[in-house]
C-alpha positions as CSV (number, residue, x, y, z in Angstrom):
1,X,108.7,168.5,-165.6
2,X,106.4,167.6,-168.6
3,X,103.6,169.6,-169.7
4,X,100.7,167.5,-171.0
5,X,98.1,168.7,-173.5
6,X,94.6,166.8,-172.6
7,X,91.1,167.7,-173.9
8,X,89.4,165.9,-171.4
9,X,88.7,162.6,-174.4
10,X,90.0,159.3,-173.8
11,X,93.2,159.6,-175.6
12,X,94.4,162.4,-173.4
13,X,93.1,160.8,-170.8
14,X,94.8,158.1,-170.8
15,X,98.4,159.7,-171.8
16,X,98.1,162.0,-168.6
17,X,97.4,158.7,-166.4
18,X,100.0,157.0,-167.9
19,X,102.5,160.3,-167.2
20,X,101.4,160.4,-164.2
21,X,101.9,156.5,-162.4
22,X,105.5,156.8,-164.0
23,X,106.2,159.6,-162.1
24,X,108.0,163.5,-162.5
25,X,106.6,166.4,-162.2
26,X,103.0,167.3,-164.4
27,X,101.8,170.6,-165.7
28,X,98.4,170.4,-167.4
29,X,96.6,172.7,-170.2
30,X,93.2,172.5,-171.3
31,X,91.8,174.6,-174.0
32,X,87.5,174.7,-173.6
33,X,86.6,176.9,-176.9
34,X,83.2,176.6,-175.7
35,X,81.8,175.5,-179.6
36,X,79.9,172.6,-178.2
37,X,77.3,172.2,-175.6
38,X,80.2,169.4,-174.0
39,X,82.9,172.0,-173.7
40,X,82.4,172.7,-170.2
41,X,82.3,168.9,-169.6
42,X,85.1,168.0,-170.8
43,X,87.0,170.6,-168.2
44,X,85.3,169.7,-165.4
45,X,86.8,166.1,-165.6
46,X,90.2,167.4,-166.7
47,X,89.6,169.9,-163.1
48,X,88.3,166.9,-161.3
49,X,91.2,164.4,-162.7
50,X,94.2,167.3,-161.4
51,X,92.5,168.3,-158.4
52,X,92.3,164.4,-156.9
53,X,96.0,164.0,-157.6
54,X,97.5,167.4,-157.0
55,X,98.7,168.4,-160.4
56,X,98.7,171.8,-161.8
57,X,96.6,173.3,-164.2
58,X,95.9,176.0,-167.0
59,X,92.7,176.6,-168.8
60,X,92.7,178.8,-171.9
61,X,89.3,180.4,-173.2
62,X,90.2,182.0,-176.5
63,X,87.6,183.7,-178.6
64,X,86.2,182.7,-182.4
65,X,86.1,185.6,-184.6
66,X,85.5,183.4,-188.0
67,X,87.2,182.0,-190.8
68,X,88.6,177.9,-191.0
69,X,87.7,176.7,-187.1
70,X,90.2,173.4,-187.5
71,X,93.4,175.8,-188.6
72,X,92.2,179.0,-186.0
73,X,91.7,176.1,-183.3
74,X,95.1,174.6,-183.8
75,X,97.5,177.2,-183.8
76,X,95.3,178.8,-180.6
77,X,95.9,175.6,-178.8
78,X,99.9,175.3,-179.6
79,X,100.2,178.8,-179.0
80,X,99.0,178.6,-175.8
81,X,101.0,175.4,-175.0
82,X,104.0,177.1,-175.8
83,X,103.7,180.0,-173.7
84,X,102.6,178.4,-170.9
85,X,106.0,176.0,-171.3
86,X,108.0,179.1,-171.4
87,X,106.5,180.5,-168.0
88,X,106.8,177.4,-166.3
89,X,110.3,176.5,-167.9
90,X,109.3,173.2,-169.2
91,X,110.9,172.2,-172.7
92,X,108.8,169.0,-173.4
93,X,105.2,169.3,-174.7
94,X,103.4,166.1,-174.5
95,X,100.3,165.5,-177.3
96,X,97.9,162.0,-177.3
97,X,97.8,161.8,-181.1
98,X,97.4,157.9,-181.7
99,X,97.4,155.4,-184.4
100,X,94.4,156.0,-186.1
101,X,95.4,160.1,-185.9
102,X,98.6,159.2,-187.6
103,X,96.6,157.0,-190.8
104,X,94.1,159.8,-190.9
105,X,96.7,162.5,-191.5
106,X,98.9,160.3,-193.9
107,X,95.6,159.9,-196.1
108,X,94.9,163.5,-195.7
109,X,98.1,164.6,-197.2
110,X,97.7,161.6,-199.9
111,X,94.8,162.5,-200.9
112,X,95.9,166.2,-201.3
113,X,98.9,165.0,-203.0
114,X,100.8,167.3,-200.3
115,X,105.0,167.1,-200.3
116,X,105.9,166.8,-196.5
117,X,108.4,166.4,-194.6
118,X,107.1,163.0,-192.9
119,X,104.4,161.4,-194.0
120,X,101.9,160.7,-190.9
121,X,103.0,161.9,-187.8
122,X,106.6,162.0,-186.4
123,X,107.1,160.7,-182.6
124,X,109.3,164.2,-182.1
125,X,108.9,167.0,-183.6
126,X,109.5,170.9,-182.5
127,X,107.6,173.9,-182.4
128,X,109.5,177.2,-181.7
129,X,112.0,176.0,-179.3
130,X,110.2,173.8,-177.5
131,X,110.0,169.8,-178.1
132,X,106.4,168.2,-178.8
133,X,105.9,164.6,-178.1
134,X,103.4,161.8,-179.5
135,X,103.7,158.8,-176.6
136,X,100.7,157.2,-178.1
137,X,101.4,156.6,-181.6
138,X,101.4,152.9,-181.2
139,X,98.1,152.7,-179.7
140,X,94.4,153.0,-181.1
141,X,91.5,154.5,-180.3
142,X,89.6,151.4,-179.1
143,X,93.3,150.6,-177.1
144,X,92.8,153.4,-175.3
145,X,89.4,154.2,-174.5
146,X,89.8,150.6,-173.1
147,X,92.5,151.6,-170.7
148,X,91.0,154.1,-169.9
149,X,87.4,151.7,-168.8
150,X,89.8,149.5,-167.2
151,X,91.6,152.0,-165.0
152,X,88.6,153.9,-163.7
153,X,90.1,157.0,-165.6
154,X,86.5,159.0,-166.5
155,X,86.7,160.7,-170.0
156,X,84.2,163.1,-172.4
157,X,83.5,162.0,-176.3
158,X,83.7,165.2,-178.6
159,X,80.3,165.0,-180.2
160,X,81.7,166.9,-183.6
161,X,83.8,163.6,-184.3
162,X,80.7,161.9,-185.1
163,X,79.7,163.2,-187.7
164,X,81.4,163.8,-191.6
165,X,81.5,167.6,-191.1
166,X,85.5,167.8,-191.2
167,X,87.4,166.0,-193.8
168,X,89.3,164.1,-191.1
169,X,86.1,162.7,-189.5
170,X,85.4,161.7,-193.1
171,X,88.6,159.8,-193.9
172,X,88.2,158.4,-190.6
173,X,84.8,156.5,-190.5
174,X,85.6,155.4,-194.1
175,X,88.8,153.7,-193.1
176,X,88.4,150.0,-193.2
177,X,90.8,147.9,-190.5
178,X,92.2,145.9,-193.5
179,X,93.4,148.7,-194.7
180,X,95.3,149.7,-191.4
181,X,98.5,147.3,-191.6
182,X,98.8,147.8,-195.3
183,X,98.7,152.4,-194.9
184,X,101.0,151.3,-192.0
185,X,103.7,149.7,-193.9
186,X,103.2,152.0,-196.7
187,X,103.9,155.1,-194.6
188,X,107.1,153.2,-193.2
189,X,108.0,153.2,-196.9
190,X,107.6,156.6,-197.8
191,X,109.3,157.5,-194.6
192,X,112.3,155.8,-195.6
193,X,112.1,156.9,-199.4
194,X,111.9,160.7,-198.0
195,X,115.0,160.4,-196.0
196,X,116.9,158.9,-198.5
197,X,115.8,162.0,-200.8
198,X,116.8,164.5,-198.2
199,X,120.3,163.4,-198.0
200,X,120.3,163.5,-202.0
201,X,119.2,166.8,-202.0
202,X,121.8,167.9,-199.1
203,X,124.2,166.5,-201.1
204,X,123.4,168.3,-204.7
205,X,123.2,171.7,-202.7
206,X,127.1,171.1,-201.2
207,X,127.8,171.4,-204.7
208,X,125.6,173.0,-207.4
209,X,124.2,176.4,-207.2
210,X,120.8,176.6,-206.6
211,X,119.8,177.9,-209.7
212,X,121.1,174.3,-211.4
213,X,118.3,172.3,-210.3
214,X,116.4,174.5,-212.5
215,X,118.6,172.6,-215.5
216,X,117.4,169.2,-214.2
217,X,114.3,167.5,-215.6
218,X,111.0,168.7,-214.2
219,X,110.0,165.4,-211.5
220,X,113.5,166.0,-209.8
221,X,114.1,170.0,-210.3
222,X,110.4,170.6,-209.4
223,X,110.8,168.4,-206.3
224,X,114.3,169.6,-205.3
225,X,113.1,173.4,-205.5
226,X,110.5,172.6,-202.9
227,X,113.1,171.0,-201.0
228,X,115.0,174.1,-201.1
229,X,112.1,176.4,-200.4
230,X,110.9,173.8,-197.7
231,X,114.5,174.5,-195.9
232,X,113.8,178.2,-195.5
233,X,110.6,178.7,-195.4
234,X,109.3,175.4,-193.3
235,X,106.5,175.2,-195.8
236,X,105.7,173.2,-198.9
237,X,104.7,173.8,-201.9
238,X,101.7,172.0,-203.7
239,X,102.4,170.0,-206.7
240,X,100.2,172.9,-208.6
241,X,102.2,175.7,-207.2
242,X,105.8,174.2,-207.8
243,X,105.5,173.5,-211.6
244,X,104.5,176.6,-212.0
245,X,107.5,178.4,-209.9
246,X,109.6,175.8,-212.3
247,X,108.2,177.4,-215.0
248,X,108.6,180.7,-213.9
249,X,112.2,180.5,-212.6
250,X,113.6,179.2,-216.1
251,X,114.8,183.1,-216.4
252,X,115.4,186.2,-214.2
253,X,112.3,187.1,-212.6
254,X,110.5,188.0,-209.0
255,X,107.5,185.7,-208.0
256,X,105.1,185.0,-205.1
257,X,104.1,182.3,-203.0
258,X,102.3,182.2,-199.6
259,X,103.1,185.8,-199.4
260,X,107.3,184.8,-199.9
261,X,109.2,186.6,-202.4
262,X,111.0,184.6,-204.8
263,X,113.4,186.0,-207.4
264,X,115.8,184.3,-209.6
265,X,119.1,186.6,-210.3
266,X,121.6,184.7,-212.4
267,X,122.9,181.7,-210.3
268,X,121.2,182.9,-207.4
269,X,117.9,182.1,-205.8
270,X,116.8,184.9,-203.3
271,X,114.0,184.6,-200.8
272,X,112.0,187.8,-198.6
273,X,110.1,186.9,-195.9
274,X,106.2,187.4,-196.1
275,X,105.5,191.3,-194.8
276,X,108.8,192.5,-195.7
277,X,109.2,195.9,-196.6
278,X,111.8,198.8,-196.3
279,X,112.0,200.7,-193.1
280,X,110.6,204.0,-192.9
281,X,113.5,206.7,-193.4
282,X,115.6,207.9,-190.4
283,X,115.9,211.6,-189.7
284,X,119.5,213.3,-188.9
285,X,119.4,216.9,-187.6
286,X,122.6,217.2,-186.3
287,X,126.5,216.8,-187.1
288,X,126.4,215.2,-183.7
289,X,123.6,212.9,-184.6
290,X,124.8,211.6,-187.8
291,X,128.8,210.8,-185.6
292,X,126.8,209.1,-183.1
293,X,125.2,207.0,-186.0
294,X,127.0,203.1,-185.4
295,X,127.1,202.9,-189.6
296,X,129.4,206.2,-189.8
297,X,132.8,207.0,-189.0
298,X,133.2,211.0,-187.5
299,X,136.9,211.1,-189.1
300,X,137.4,209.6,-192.6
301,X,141.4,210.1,-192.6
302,X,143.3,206.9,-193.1
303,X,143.5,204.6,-195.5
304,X,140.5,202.9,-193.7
305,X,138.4,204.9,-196.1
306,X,137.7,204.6,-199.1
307,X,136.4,206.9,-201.5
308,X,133.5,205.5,-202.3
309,X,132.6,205.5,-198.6
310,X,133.3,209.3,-198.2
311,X,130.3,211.7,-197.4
312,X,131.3,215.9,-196.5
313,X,128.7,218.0,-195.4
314,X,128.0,221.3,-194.2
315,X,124.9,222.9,-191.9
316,X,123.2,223.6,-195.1
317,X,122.6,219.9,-195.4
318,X,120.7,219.2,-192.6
319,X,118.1,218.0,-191.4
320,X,119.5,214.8,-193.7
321,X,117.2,211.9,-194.4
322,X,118.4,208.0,-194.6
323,X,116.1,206.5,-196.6
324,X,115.0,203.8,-198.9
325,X,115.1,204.0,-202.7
326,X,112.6,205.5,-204.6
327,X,111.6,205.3,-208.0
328,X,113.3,207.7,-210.4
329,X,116.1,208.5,-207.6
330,X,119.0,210.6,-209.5
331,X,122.5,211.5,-208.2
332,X,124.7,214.4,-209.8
333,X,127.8,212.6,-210.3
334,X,131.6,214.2,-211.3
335,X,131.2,212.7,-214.7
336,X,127.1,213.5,-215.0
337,X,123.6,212.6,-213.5
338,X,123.3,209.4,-212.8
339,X,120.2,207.3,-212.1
340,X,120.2,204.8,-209.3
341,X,118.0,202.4,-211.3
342,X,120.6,202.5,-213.7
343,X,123.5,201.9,-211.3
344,X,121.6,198.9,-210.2
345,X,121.1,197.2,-213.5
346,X,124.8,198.0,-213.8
347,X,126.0,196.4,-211.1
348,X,123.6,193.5,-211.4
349,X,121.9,193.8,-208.1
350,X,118.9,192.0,-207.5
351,X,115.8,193.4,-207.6
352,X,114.7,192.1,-204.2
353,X,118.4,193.8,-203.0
354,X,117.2,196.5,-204.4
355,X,114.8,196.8,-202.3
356,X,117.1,197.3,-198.9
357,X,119.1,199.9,-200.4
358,X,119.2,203.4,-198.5
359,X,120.7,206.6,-199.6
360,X,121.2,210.0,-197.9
361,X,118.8,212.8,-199.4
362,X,119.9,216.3,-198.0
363,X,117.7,219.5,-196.9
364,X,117.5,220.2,-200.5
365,X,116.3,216.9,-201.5
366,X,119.1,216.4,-203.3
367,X,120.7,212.5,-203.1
368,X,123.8,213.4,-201.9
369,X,125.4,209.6,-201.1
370,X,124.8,206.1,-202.5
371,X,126.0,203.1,-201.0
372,X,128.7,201.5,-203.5
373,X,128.5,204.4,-205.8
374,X,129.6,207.3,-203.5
375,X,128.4,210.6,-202.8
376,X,127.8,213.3,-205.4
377,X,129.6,216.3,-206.9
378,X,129.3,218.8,-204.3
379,X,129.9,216.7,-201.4
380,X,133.3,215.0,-201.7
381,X,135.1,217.8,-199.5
382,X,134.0,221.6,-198.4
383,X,132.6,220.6,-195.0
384,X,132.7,217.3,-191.7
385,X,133.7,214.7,-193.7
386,X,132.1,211.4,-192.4
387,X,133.2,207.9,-193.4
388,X,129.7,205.1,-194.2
389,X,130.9,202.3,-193.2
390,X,129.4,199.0,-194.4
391,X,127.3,196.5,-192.9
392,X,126.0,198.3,-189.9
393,X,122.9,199.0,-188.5
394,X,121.7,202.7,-188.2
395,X,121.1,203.7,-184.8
396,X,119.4,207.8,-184.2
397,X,119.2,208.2,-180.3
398,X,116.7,205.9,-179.2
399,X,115.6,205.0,-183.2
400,X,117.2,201.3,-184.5
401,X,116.7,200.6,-188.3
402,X,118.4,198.5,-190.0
403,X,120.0,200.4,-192.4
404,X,122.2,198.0,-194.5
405,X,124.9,200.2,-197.0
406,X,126.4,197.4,-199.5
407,X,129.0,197.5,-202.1
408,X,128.2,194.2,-203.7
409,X,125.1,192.6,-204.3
410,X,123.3,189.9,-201.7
C-alpha cells in the first residue's frame, strides 16, 4: 500500500494514474486550503478520479491563521500525510515533484547561498519515520501535462503559479530551457562534491574532538561546524549565521541559534534543544515517598554507597523539595558554606549542565544534598538514611521528572 499525495494539477495527476495501471493497493490525500476560488475544483476531480476507480480517499481542510502561507501550507500538508500513513499503516509517501521543481529549488537555495544537505531534490528522502518518494523527478512539466492530455486523465491548473507572487514562481518563468541541461549537470556535481565532503567530515569527527575544527581555517572549520550542527539538529546554518558562531566559539561561551543552545566548554561542544528548560520541582511528603522514589536507595549500608551519595533525614525535613538550581543556592558544608555556583566552576561543569542539576531543599529551606558534592552538615547521620543513586529518573506516585543527579559533568 502506497499513499499518494495529489493536488488535483497535472503532475499529481499523472503520478496517481501511473500508481495506479501498475498496480498495489492506493490511499489518496488531498489538502483544499480553500485560498483560491479553484480549490474546490481541484477536489472535485481528485473525488471524481478515486470514486471511478475505487481508491480511497482523505481530504484535509486546515485553517489559515496568518504569517508565511508557503512554510504554514507545507508543513500542514506533510503533517497530515504522515498521520494519515500511520492510521492506515502505510510507510511509503508518494509526492509528484518533477524536473523543473527539482531546478527551481536548486536555484532557490543557490541563490540564498543555503548549505544543504542535497542540492535540488533527493529521489528518497524521510520524514519522521515514514519514507517520502519523488517518482517524477525525471519528467517535466510539459511531459506530464502531456500524458496526462493523452491518457484522458482530467487535471486543475493552480492559478497562483501564474503569476511572480512567490519567489519560486519567479525563478520559474525566468528559467530559460538552455539553461536546464547545464543547472542539471551542475547539481549532479555538487551532489557528488557534497558526498565526498560528508565522508571527510565523518572521518575528522572519528578522530578530533569537536572543538578542533574550531583550530582549522575559517572555509573548512566554518563549514565543518555546520556539518556538525546539521547532524543534530537536521538544520543548517546560513553562511551569515556560521561565521559568526565561528567567531563566537573561539572561547568558552553559550550562544543561540534557531532557538538551539550552543555552548563551547573546553573540548567540548554541547547542544539544548529549542524550549528546553528545567522541570518544575518534585514534592516529597513522606519517608515512604522519597523510598518509593526509582533515583533513591531506602538502605545505604554496603559498600554500594558512597558517601557522597548519602542523604539522613528526619520528620522535621519534610515536606522535601527536588528541585532545580537556583541562583545564589548555598550548602552548609563540614568544612564551611559552600556555594553551588562555586562548586560548579570548580568542577568545571558546563553551564548548559548546569542547568539540569537538582538538589534536595528541606522544610526549612535549607539545601540539604547536592549531587556530586554530598549532603550538608546536619544530615550525614541522625535519622533514615537514603542512598541517591545516579542516573535515574525521579518518579513521585503518578509524577515522572527527569531528575538526572551526576557526579561528573556531560
Amino acid at each position: 500500500m502506497k499513499l499518494i499525495a495529489c493536488s488535483g494539477g497535472p503532475d499529481s495527476m499523472a503520478l496517481l494514474d501511473m500508481e495506479r495501471k501498475t498496480g498495489g493497493g492506493l490511499f489518496v490525500c488531498h489538502v483544499n486550503y480553500r485560498k483560491r476560488p479553484t480549490a474546490d475544483r481541484d477536489e472535485a476531480i481528485v473525488r471524481q478520479y478515486c470514486e471511478t476507480h475505487g481508491l480511497l480517499l482523505a481530504v484535509l481542510y486546515p485553517h489559515y491563521e496568518g504569517g508565511n502561507f508557503q512554510a504554514w501550507a507545507r508543513d500542514v500538508r506533510y503533517d497530515f500525510f504522515c498521520r494519515q500513513a500511520h492510521l492506515q499503516g502505510i510507510g511509503k509517501i508518494l509526492v509528484a515533484h518533477q524536473q523543473d521543481d527539482l531546478l527551481e529549488t536548486y536555484v532557490f537555495q543557490r541563490e540564498r547561498h543555503m548549505r544543504c544537505d542535497w542540492y535540488g531534490l533527493r529521489y528518497r528522502s524521510r520524514r519522521q519515520d515514514l519514507v517520502i518518494e519523488r517518482p517524477l523527478l525525471g519528467w517535466t512539466k510539459a511531459g506530464l501535462e502531456a500524458y496526462c492530455q493523452e491518457n484522458g486523465v482530467a487535471f486543475g491548473v493552480d492559478e497562483s503559479n501564474l503569476g511572480d507572487d512567490y519567489t519560486r514562481n519567479r525563478i520559474r518563468h525566468g528559467m530559460q530551457e538552455r539553461d536546464k541541461a547545464r543547472l542539471l549537470t551542475e547539481i549532479s556535481r555538487m551532489n557528488r562534491e557534497q558526498i565526498r565532503f560528508r565522508k571527510q567530515a565523518t572521518r575528522f569527527f572519528d578522530s578530533h574532538a569537536a572543538t578542533e575544527l574550531l583550530d582549522l581555517p575559517r572555509p573548512t572549520g566554518e563549514r565543518l561546524l555546520d556539518a556538525w550542527i546539521a547532524e543534530r539538529t537536521g538544520q543548517h546554518l546560513s553562511a551569515r549565521q556560521c561565521s559568526q558562531l565561528f567567531a563566537d566559539l573561539q572561547k568558552d561561551c553559550v550562544t543561540e541559534f534557531g532557538g538551539w543552545k550552543l555552548e563551547r566548554h573546553g573540548r567540548d561542544l554541547l547542544l539544548a534543544e529549542p524550549g528546553w528548560k528545567p522541570d518544575q520541582a518534585v514534592t516529597v511528603r513522606t519517608m515512604e515517598e522519597l523510598a518509593d522514589l526509582s533515583v533513591v536507595d531506602g538502605s545505604a549500608s554496603g559498600e554500594t554507597c558512597e558517601p557522597v551519595q548519602r542523604l539522613s533525614v528526619t520528620e522535621a525535613d519534610f515536606p522535601l523539595m527536588i528541585r532545580p538550581v537556583k541562583p545564589g543556592d548555598v550548602i552548609h558544608m563540614r568544612f564551611g558554606k559552600k556555594k553551588l555556583s562555586r562548586f560548579f566552576i570548580d568542577r568545571h561543569i558546563s553551564r548548559l549542565a548546569r542547568g539540569q542539576w537538582y538538589v534536595v531543599e528541606n522544610a526549612a529551606g535549607a539545601v540539604i544534598y547536592v549531587p556530586g558534592l554530598g549532603c550538608d552538615r546536619d544530615h550525614f547521620a541522625g535519622g533514615h538514611t537514603f542512598c541517591f543513586r545516579q542516573f535515574s529518573p525521579v518518579a513521585v506516585h503518578d509524577k515522572i521528572k527527569t531528575v538526572t543527579f551526576k557526579e561528573n559533568q556531560l
